[in-house]
KETI-636795 format. One record per residue (C-alpha): x negated, y negated, z negated; residue number from 1. Coordinates in steps of 0.02 Angstrom, whole numbers. Layout:
<rs>
+--------+--------+--------+-----+
!      X !      Y !      Z ! num !
+--------+--------+--------+-----+
!      X !      Y !      Z ! NUM !
...
+--------+--------+--------+-----+
</rs>
This chain:
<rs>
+--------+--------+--------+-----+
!      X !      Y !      Z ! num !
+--------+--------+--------+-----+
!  -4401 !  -3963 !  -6144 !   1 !
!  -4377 !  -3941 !  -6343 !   2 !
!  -4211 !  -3935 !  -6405 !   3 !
!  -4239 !  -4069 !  -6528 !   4 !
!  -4252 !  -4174 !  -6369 !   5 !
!  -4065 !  -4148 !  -6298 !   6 !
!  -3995 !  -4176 !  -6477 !   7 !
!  -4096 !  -4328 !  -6517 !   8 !
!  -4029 !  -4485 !  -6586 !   9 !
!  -4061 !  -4649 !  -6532 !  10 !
!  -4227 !  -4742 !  -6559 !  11 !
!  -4164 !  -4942 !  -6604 !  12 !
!  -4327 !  -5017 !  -6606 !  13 !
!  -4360 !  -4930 !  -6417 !  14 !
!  -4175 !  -4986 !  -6370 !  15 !
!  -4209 !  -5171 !  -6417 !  16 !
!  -4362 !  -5160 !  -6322 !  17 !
!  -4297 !  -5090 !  -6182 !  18 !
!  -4141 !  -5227 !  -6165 !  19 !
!  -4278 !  -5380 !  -6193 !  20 !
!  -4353 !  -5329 !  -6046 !  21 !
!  -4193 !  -5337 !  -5951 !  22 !
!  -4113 !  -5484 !  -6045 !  23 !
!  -4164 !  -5612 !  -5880 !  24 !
!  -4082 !  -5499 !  -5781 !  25 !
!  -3907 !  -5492 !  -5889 !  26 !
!  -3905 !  -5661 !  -5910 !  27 !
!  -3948 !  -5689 !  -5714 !  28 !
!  -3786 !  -5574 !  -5686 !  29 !
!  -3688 !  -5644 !  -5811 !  30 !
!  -3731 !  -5822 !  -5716 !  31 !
!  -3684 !  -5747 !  -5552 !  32 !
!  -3524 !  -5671 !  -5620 !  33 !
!  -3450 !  -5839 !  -5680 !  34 !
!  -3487 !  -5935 !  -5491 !  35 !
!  -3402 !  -5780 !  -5421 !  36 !
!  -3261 !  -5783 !  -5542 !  37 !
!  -3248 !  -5974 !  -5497 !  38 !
!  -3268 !  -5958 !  -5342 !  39 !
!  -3146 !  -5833 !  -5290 !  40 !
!  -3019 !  -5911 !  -5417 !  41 !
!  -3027 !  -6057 !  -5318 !  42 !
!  -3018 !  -5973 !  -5126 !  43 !
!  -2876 !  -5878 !  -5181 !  44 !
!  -2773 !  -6022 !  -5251 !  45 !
!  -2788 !  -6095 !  -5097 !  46 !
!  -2760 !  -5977 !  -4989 !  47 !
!  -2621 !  -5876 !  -5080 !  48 !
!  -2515 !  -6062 !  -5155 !  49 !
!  -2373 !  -6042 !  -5092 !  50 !
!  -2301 !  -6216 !  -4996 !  51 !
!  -2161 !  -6269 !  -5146 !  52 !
!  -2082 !  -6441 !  -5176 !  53 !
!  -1997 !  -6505 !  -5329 !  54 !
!  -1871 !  -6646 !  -5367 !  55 !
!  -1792 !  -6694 !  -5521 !  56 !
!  -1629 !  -6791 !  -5524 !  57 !
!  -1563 !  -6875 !  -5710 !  58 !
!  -1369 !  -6898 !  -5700 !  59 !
!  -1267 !  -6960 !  -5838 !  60 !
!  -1086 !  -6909 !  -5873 !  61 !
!   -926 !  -6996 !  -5937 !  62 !
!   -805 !  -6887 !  -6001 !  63 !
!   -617 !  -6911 !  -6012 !  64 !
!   -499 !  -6883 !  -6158 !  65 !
!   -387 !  -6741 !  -6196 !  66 !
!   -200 !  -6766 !  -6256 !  67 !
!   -285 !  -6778 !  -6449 !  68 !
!   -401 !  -6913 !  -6376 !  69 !
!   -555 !  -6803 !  -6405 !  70 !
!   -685 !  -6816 !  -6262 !  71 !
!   -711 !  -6648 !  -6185 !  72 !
!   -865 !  -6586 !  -6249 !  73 !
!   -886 !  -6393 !  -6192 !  74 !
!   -991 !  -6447 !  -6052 !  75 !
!  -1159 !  -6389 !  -6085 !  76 !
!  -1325 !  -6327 !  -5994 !  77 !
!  -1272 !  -6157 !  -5955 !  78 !
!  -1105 !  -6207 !  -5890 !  79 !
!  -1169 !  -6335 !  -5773 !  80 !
!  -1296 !  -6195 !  -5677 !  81 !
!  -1156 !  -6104 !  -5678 !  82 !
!  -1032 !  -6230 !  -5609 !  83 !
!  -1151 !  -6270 !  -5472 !  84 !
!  -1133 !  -6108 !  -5382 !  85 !
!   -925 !  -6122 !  -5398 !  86 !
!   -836 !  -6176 !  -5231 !  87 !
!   -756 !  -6336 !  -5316 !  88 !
!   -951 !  -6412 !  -5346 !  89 !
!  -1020 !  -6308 !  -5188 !  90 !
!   -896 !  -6381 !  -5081 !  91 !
!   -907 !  -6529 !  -5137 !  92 !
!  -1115 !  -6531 !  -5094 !  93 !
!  -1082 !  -6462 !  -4946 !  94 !
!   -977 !  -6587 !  -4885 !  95 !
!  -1141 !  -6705 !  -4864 !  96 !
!  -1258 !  -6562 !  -4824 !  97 !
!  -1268 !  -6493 !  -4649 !  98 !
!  -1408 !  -6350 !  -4566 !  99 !
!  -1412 !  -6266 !  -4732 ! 100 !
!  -1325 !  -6107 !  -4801 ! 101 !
!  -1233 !  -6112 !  -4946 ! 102 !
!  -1343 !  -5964 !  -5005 ! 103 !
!  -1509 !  -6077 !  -4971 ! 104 !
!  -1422 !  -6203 !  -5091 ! 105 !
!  -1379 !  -6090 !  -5235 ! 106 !
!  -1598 !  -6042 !  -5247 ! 107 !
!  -1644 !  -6210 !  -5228 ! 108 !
!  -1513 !  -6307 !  -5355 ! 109 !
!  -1514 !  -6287 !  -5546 ! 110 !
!  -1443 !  -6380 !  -5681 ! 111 !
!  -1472 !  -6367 !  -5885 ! 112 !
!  -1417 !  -6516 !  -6015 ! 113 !
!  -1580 !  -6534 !  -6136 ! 114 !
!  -1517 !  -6620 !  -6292 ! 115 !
!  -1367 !  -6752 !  -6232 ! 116 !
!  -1230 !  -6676 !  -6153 ! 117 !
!  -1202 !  -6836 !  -6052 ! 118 !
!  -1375 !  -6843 !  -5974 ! 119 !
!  -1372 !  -6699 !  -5855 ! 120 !
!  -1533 !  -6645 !  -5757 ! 121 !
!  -1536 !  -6578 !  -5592 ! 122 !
!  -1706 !  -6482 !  -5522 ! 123 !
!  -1712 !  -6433 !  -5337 ! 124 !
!  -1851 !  -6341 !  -5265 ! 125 !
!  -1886 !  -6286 !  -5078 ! 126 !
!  -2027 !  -6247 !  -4963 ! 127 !
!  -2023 !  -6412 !  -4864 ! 128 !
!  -2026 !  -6606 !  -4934 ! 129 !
!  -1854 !  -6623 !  -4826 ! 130 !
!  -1752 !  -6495 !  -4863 ! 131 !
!  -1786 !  -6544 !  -5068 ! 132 !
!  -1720 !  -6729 !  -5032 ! 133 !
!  -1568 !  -6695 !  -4928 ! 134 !
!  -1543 !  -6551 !  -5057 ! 135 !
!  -1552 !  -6673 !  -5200 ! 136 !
!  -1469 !  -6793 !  -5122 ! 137 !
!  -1313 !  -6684 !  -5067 ! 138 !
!  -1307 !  -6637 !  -5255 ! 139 !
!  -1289 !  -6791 !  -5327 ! 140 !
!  -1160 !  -6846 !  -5205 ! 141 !
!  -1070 !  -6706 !  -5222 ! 142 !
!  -1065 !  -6702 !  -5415 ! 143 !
!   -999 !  -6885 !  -5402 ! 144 !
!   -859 !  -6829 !  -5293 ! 145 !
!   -832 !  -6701 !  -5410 ! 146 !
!   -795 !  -6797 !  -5558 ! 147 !
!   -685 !  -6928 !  -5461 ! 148 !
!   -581 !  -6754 !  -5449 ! 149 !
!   -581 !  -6686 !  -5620 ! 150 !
!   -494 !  -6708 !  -5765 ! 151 !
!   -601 !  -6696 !  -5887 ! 152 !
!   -740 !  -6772 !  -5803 ! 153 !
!   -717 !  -6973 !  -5789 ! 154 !
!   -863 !  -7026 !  -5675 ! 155 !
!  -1051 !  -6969 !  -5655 ! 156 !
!  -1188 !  -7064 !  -5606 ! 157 !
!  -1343 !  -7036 !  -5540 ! 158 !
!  -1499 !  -7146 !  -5673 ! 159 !
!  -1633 !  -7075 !  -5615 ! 160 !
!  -1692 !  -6996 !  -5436 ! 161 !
!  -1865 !  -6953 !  -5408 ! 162 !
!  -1951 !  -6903 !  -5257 ! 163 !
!  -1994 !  -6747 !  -5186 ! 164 !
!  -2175 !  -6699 !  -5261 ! 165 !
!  -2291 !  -6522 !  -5203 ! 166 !
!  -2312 !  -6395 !  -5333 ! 167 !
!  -2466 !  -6349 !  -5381 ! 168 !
!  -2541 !  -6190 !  -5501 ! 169 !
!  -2623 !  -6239 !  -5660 ! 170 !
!  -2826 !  -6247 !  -5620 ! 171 !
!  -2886 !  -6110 !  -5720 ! 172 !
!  -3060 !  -6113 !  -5635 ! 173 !
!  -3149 !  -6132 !  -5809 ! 174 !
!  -3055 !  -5961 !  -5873 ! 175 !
!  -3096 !  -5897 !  -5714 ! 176 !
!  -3284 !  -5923 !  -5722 ! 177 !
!  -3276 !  -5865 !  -5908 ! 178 !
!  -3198 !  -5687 !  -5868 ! 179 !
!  -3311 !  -5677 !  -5727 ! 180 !
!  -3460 !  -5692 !  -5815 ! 181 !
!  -3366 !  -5593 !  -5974 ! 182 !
!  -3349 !  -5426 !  -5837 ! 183 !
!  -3510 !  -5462 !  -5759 ! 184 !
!  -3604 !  -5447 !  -5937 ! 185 !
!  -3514 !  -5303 !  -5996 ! 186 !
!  -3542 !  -5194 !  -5842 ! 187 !
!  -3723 !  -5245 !  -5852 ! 188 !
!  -3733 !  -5185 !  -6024 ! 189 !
!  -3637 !  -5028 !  -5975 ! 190 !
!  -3770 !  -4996 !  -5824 ! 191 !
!  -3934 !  -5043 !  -5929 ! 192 !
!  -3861 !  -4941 !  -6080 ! 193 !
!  -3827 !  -4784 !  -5945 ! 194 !
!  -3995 !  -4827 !  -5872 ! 195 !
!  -4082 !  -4826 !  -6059 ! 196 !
!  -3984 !  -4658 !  -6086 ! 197 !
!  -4040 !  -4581 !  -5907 ! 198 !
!  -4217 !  -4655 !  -5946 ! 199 !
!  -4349 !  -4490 !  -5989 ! 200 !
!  -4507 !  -4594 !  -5983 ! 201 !
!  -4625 !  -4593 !  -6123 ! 202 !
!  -4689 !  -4762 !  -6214 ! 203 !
!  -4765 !  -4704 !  -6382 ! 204 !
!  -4823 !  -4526 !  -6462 ! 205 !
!  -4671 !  -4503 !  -6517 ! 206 !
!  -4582 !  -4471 !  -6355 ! 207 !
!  -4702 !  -4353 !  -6304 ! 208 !
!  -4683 !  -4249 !  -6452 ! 209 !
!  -4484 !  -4246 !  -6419 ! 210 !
!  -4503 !  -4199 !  -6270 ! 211 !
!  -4631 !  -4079 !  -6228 ! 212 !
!  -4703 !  -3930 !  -6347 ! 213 !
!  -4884 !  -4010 !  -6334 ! 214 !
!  -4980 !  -4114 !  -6436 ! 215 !
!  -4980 !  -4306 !  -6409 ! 216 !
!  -5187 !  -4353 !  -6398 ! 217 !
!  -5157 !  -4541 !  -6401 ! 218 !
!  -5123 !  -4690 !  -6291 ! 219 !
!  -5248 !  -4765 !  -6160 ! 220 !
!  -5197 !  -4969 !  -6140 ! 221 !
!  -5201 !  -5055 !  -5990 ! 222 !
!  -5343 !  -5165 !  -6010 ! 223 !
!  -5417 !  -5051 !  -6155 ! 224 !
!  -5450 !  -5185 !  -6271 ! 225 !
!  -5377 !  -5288 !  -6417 ! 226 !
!  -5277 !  -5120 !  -6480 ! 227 !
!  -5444 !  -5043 !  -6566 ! 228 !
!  -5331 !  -4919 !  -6658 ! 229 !
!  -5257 !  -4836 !  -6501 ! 230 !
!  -5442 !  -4828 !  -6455 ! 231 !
!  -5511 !  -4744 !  -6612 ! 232 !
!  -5356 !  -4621 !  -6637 ! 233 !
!  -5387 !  -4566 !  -6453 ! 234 !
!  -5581 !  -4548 !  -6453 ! 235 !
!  -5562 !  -4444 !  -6639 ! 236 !
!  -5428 !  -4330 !  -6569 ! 237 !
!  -5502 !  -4298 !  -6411 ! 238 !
!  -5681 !  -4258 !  -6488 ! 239 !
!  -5569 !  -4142 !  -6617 ! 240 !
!  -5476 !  -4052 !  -6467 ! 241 !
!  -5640 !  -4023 !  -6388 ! 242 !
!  -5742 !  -3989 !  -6522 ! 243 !
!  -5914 !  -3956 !  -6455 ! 244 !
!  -5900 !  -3953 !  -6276 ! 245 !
!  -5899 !  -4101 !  -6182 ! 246 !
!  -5842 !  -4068 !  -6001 ! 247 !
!  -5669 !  -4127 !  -6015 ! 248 !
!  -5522 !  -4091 !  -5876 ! 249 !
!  -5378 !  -4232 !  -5853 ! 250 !
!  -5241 !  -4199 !  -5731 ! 251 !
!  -5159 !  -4357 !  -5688 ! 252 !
!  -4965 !  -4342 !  -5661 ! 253 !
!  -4960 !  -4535 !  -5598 ! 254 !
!  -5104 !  -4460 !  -5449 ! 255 !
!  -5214 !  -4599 !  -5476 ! 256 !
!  -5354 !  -4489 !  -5532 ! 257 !
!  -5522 !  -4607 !  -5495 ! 258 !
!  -5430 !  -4755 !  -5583 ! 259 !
!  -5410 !  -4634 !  -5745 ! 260 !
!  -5554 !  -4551 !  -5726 ! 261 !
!  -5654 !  -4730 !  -5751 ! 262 !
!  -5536 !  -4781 !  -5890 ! 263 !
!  -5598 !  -4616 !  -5983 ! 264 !
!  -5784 !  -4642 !  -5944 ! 265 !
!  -5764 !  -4818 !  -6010 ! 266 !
!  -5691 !  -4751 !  -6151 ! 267 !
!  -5799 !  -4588 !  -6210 ! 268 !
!  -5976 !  -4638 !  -6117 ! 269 !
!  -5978 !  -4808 !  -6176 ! 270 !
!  -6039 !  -4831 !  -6360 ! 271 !
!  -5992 !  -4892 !  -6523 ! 272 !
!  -6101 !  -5026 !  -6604 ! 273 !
!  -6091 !  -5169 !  -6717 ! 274 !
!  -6192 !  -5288 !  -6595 ! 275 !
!  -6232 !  -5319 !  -6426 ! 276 !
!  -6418 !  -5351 !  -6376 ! 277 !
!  -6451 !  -5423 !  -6547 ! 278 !
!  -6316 !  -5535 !  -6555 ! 279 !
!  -6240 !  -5593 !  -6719 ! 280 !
!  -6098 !  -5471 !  -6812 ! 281 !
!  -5952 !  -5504 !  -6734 ! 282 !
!  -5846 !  -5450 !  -6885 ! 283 !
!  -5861 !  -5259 !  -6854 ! 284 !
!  -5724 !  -5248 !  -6733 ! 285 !
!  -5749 !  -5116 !  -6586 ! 286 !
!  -5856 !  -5184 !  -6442 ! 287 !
!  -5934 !  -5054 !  -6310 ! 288 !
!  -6136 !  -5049 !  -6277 ! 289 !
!  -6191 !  -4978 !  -6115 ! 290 !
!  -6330 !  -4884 !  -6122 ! 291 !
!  -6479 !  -4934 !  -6026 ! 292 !
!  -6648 !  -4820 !  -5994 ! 293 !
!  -6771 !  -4961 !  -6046 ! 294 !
!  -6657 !  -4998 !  -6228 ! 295 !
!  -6768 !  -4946 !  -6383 ! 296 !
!  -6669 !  -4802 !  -6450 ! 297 !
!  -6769 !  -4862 !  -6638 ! 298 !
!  -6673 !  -5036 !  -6651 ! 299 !
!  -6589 !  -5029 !  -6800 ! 300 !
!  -6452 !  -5113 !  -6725 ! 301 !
!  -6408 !  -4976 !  -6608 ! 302 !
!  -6317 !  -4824 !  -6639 ! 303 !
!  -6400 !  -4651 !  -6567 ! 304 !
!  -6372 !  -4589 !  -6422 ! 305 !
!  -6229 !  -4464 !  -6386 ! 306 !
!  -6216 !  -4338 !  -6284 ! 307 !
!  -6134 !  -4373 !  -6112 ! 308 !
!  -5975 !  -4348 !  -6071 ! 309 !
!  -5917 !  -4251 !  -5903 ! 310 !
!  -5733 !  -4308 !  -5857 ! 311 !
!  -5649 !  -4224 !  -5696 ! 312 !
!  -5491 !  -4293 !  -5655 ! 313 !
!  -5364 !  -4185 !  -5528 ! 314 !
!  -5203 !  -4284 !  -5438 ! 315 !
!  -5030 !  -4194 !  -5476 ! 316 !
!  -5013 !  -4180 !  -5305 ! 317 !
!  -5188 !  -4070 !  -5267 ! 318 !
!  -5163 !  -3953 !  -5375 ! 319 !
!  -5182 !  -3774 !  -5327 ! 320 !
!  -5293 !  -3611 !  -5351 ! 321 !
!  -5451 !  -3692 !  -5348 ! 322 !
!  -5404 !  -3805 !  -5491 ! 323 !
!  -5311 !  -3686 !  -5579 ! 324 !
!  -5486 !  -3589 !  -5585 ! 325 !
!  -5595 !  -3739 !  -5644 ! 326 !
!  -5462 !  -3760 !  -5804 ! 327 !
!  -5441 !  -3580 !  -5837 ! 328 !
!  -5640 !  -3586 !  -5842 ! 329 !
!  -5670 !  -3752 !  -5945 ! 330 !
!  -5539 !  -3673 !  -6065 ! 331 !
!  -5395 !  -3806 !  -6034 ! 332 !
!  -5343 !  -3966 !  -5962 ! 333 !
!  -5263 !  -4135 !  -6032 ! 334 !
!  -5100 !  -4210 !  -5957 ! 335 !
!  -5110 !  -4402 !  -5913 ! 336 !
!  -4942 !  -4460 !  -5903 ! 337 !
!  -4888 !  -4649 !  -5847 ! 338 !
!  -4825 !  -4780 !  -5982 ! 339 !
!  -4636 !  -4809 !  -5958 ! 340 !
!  -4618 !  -4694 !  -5776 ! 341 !
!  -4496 !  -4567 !  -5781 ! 342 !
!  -4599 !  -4408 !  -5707 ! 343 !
!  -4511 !  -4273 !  -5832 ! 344 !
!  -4459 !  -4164 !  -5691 ! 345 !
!  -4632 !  -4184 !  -5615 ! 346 !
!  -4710 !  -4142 !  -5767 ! 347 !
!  -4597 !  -4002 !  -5804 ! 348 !
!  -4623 !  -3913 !  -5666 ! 349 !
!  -4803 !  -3942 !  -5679 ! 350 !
!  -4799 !  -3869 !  -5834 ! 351 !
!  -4713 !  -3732 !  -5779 ! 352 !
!  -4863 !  -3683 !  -5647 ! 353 !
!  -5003 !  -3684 !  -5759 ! 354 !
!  -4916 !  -3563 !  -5885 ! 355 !
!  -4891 !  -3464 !  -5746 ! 356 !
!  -5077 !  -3458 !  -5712 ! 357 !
!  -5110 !  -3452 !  -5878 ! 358 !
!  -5210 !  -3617 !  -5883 ! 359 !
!  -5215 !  -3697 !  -6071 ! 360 !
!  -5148 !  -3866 !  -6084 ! 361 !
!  -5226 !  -3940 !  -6250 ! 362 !
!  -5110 !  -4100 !  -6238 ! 363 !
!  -5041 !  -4244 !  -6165 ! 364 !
!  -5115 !  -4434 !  -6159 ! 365 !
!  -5014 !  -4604 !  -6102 ! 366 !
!  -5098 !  -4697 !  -5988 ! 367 !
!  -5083 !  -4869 !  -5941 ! 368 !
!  -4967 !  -4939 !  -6101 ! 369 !
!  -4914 !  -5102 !  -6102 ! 370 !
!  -5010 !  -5185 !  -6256 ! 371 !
!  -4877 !  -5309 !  -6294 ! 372 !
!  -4755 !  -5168 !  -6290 ! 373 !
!  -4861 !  -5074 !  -6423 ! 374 !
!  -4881 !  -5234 !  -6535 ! 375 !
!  -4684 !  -5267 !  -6549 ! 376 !
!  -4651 !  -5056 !  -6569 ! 377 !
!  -4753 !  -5044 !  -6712 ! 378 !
!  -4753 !  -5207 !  -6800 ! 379 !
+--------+--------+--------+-----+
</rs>
C-alpha cells in the first residue's frame, strides 16, 4: 500500500456519491427512529405515571382590626404553608380528619396567597381520589375553626371547592418522535461516515493509483456501452502496455474469470467501424462489427482486419505454480479488480505472491463500473 494512501484526504465528490446511495436508507432509519421514539414515549408514560390526584380549594379571609384599627395584613403566602404544618391549624384539621397521620397531611396540604391576601388557595394532592377530598375537606373545616379562634383572623370562608381531578404528564409524544428520529439520523450518519472511512474499494482510476504502486489501465462498464471514452482509453492503453504481442493474461480478483474473459473479447476482438452492413453513418459514435468469413475485406466501409486477440483469464482463487509459469512466460499479467468491492487485503496479498515469484504485473483494470456512477463522478 503507498503511503500517499494512509495520509490521503477526503474525496467530496466520492463522499456525496457514496451517501446518495444510502440516503433511502437514512431516511428509512430516521422514519423508524421517530415511531420508536413515539412509541416508547408513550409505553413508558403509561406504565411509569405515577397514580396522583389534585384538588384546589379558593378560601377567602376577613381580617380583624388591631387596637389602631388597621386590619392585620402580615398574612401572606409563605406564612400560610407555614402555618399549616403548626399544631394550632394541624389540630384544628385533624379534628375532622380520622385514618390519616398527621405526617401524611403535612405532604399532601399546601397553601400560597397569589395576588390578594384575602383569597387564600389551598392545593392537596394524594395517591387516591378519597384521601384528596376528605384531605381538602378537613382543611377547610379546620381553617374555619381556626379563625373563629384567632384574633386577628375574623372569619374564613370557603368560595370555591373543586373536585378531586387525576394528574396527568404533559404529552410530549411529538418531541419524542422528533429526538427519536434526531438520534436515529445522527448515528446513521456516524455509521455510513465510519463505513465510507473503513470503505477500500476502488470506483475510478484514481483510487487505484492511491492505493496500489501499479498503473490504472482503465475501466470496463457493466453493459460496455454508452461510456465510449472508458472504452477507447482502455483499448489504447492496453494495446500500449502490450505493444506488439497480443496474448494477453487477466487475473480476476472478483473469480469470475469466463464472465471477464467475454467482456475482454467483446471488447479487443470486436471491431471499430463507422457502419454496420452498409447502414447509414450513425454519427461516428463507437459501434462494434463482428467479423464474419464471407464479409468482403475491400468494402470501403469496413475497417481491416486486426490481428486476433488471445485473452486467458485465471480466478484469484486458482492461482498457483502453473499459472505463475504461464505469466512469468507471457511476460506479465493484468489485475481485474471489482467496481465498488472491498478486496484490498485480497489483492494485497495477491500481490504479494507474484512478486515473490517474480511474475510482472503491468496494471490493474476495474471491472464491472456502474455507468451512472461514472456519469455523476466526472460530470
Amino acid at each position: 500500500m503507498n503511503e500517499d494512501y494512509k495520509n490521503r484526504g477526503m474525496d467530496l465528490k466520492r463522499f456525496t456519491l457514496y451517501f446518495q446511495k444510502k440516503i433511502w436508507i437514512i431516511l428509512l432509519l430516521i422514519l423508524v427512529g421517530g415511531m420508536i421514539g413515539a412509541i416508547s414515549y408513550r409505553m413508558i408514560r403509561t406504565m411509569k405515571m405515577p397514580v396522583e390526584y389534585e384538588s384546589v380549594s379558593k378560601l377567602y379571609i376577613t381580617f380583624n382590626q388591631d387596637e389602631n384599627g388597621d386590619v392585620y395584613q402580615y398574612y401572606n403566602g409563605y406564612t400560610w404553608n407555614e402555618l399549616l404544618d403548626t399544631d394550632p391549624i394541624l389540630i384544628a384539621i385533624m379534628n375532622h380528619l380520622t385514618g390519616y397521620e398527621e405526617e401524611e397531611v403535612k405532604d399532601a396540604a399546601s397553601a400560597e396567597i397569589l395576588s390578594d391576601i384575602r383569597l387564600l388557595t389551598i392545593t392537596v394532592k394524594g395517591d387516591s381520589e378519597k384521601m384528596v377530598r376528605e384531605i381538602q375537606a378537613a382543611v377547610e373545616e379546620g381553617l374555619a375553626d381556626y379563625a373563629d379562634q384567632s384574633e386577628e383572623l375574623r372569619k374564613i370562608v370557603t368560595i370555591r371547592s373543586d373536585m378531586p381531578k387525576r394528574i396527568y404528564w404533559s404529552d410530549d409524544t411529538t418531541k419524542a418522535l422528533i429526538a427519536g428520529a434526531v438520534l436515529f439520523g445522527l448515528v446513521s450518519f456516524f455509521v455510513f461516515g465510519f463505513m465510507y472511512v473503513l470503505d477500500d474499494g476502488v470506483y475510478v482510476q484514481a483510487d487505484v493509483e492511491r492505493r496500489y504502486p501499479y498503473k490504472a489501465l482503465g475501466i470496463m462498464t457493466r453493459n460496455q456501452k454508452g461510456l465510449q471514452p472508458f472504452v477507447r482509453e482502455l483499448k489504447a492503453d492496453l494495446l500500449y502496455v502490450m505493444g506488439d504481442s497480443r496474448d494477453m493474461l487477466l487475473l480476476d480478483m472478483d473469480n469470475h474469470g469466463e464472465l471477464r474473459q467475454a467482456d475482454m473479447d467483446k471488447l479487443l476482438n470486436w471491431e471499430e467501424g463507422g457502419t454496420l452492413g452498409g447502414d447509414k453513418d450513425i454519427g461516428g459514435e463507437l459501434v462494434w462489427h463482428v467479423r464474419k468469413e464471407d464479409e468482403d475485406e475491400e468494402d470501403e466501409d469496413i475497417l481491416p482486419e486486426p490481428k486476433e486477440w488471445k485473452i486467458t483469464v485465471f480466478n484469484e482463487s486458482d492461482m498457483g505454480e502453473e499459472q505463475c509459469a504461464a505469466i512469468r512466460k507471457n511476460g506479465g499479467v493484468i489485475l481485474l479488480i471489482p467496481f465498488g468491492n472491498d478486496v484490498s487485503r485480497k489483492t494485497e496479498r495477491m500481490l504479494s505472491f507474484l512478486k515473490n515469484q517474480d511474475c510482472n504485473v503491468y496494471g490493474i483494470i476495474v471491472t464491472e463500473a456502474d455507468e451512472e456512477y461514472l456519469n455523476r463522478y466526472f460530470a
